[in-house]
C-alpha positions in Angstrom: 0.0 0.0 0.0 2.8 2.4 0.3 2.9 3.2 -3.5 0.0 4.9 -2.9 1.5 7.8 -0.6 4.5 8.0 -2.9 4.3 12.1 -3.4 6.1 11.8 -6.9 3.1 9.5 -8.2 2.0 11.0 -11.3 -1.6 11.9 -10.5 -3.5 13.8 -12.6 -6.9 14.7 -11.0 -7.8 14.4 -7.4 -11.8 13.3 -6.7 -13.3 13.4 -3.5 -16.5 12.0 -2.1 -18.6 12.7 1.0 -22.0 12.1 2.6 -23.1 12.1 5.9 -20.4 14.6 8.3 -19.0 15.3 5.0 -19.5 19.3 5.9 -17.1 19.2 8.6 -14.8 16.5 7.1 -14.0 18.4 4.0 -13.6 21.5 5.8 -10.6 19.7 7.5 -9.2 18.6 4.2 -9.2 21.7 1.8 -7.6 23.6 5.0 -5.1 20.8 4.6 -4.3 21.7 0.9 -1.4 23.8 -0.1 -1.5 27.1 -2.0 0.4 25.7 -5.1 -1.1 22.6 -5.1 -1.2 21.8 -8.8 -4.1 19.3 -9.6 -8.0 19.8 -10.6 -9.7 19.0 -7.2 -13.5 17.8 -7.6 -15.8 16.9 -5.1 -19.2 15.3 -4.1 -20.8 16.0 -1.4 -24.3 14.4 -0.9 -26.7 17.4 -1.2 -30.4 18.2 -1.4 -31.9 18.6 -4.8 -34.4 20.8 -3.4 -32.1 24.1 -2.4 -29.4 25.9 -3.5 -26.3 24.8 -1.6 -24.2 26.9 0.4 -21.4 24.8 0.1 -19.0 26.9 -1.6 -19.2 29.9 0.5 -18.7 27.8 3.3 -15.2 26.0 2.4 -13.7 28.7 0.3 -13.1 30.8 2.9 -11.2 28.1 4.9 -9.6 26.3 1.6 -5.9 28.3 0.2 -7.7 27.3 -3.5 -10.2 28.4 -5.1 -14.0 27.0 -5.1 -16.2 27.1 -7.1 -19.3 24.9 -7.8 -19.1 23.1 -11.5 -20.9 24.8 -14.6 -21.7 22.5 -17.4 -18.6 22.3 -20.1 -16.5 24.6 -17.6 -12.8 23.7 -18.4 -10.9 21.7 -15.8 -9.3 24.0 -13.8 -5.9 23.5 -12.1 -5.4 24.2 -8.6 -8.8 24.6 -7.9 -11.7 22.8 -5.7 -14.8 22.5 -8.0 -17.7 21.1 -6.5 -20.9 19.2 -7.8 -23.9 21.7 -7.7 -27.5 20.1 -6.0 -29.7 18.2 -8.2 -26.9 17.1 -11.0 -24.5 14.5 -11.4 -20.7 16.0 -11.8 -18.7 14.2 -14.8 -15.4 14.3 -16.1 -16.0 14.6 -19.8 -12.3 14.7 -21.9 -9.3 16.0 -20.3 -10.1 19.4 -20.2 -13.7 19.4 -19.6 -16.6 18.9 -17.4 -19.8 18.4 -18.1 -22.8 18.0 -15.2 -25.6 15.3 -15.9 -29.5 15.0 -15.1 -29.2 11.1 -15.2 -31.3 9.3 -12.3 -30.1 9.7 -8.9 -27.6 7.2 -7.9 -28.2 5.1 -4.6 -30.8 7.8 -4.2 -28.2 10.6 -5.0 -27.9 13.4 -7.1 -25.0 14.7 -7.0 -23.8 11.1 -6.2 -20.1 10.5 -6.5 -19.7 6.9 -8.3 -20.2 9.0 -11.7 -17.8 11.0 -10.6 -15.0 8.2 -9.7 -16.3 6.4 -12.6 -16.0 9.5 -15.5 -12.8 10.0 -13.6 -11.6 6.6 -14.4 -12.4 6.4 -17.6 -10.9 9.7 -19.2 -7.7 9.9 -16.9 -7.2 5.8 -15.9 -3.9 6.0 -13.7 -4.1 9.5 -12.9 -7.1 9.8 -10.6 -6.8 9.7 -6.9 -9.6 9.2 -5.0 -10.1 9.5 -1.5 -13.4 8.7 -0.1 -14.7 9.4 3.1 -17.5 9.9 6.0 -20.8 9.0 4.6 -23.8 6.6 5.3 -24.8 5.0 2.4 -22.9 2.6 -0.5 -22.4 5.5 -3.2 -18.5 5.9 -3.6 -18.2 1.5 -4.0 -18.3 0.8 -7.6 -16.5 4.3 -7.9 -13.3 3.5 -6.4 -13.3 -0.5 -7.6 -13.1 2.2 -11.2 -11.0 4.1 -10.4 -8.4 1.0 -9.4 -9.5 -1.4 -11.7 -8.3 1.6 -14.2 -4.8 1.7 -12.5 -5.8 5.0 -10.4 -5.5 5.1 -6.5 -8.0 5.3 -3.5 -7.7 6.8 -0.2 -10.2 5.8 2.2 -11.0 7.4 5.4 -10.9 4.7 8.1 -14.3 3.5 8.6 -13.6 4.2 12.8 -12.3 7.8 12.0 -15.6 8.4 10.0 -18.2 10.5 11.4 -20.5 8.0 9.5 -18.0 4.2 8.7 -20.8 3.3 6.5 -19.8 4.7 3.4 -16.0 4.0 3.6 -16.5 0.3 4.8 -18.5 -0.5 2.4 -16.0 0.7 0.0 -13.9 -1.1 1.9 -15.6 -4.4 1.7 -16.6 -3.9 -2.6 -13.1 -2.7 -3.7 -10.1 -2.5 -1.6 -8.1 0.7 -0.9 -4.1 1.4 -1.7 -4.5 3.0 1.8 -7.0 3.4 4.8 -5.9 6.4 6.8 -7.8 8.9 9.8 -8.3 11.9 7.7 -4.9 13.6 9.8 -3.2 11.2 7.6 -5.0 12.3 4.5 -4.3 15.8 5.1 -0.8 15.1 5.6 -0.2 13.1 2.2 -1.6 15.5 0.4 0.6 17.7 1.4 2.9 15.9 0.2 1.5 15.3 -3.9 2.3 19.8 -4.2 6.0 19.3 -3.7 
């Protein structure tokens, strides 16, 4: 599993998930990131479909990046934490674009963040990391066994770090990890993937 820490791996996009005590969770790990950290960062969060999200305004002023939430065929943007908005699906289209997606909800989801992993996988194979953590249903499963089955990496926060351990063990328990880590740990490799 150490490969997976290695800080000269040659990612290429990093893709987050979240659901339940994701809020607080993700606050912890954009503080975490550095001001030159170089790669696209987009992220899930388990939102209602039903209200506009405060999301951004919330992390950007604790994040050293920029946030934003995603715009349909907005360009992937470097260095910058780009959320899925409420009520669509956020996909990884070619290398440098996005695209968001009224597909049906996912495990009940919308944004749900197996497209995500998935889109992930398929346009950038071995240069997605994903880390995956506090939530309580199975979305984020057949997202990360895609995003390794591809050649990428997953991070998983440790199911008894999680404000919610049902999300990452079942993750867990569908497709592995290349580490399991408290989200400290987390915080601390990344760190590491800007120098």
């Amino acid at each position: 599993m150490s490969t997976a820490t290695d800080p000269r791996m040659d990612f290429k996009l990093l893709v987050v998930g979240a659901s339940a005590g994701g809020v607080s969770a993700l606050q912890t790990l954009l503080a975490a990131l550095p001001e030159d950290f170089p790669l696209p960062v987009l992220v899930v969060l388990h939102l209602p479909r039903d209200r506009p999200s405060r999301i951004v305004d919330l992390l950007d002023v604790r994040c050293p990046l920029p946030v934003r939430e995603a715009d349909d065929k907005q360009p992937l943007l470097p260095g910058t934490v780009t959320f899925a908005p409420p009520d669509y699906h956020l996909l990884v289209e070619d290398a440098n674009t996005l695209a968001l997606s009224v597909d049906a909800p996912v495990l009940y989801s919308r944004p749900a963040i197996d497209p995500l992993f998935e889109s992930a996988a398929e346009v950038f194979a071995g240069g997605v990391l994903a880390i995956l953590l506090t939530g309580a249903s199975n979305d984020g499963s057949a997202g990360v066994a895609a995003v390794r089955q591809a050649g990428g990496h997953a991070w998983i926060q440790c199911p008894d770090d999680a404000f919610s351990p049902i999300m990452p063990a079942s993750a867990l328990a569908h497709a592995g990890a290349d580490a399991v880590l408290p989200l400290s740990s987390i915080c601390t490799r990344i760190k590491g993937l800007a120098r």
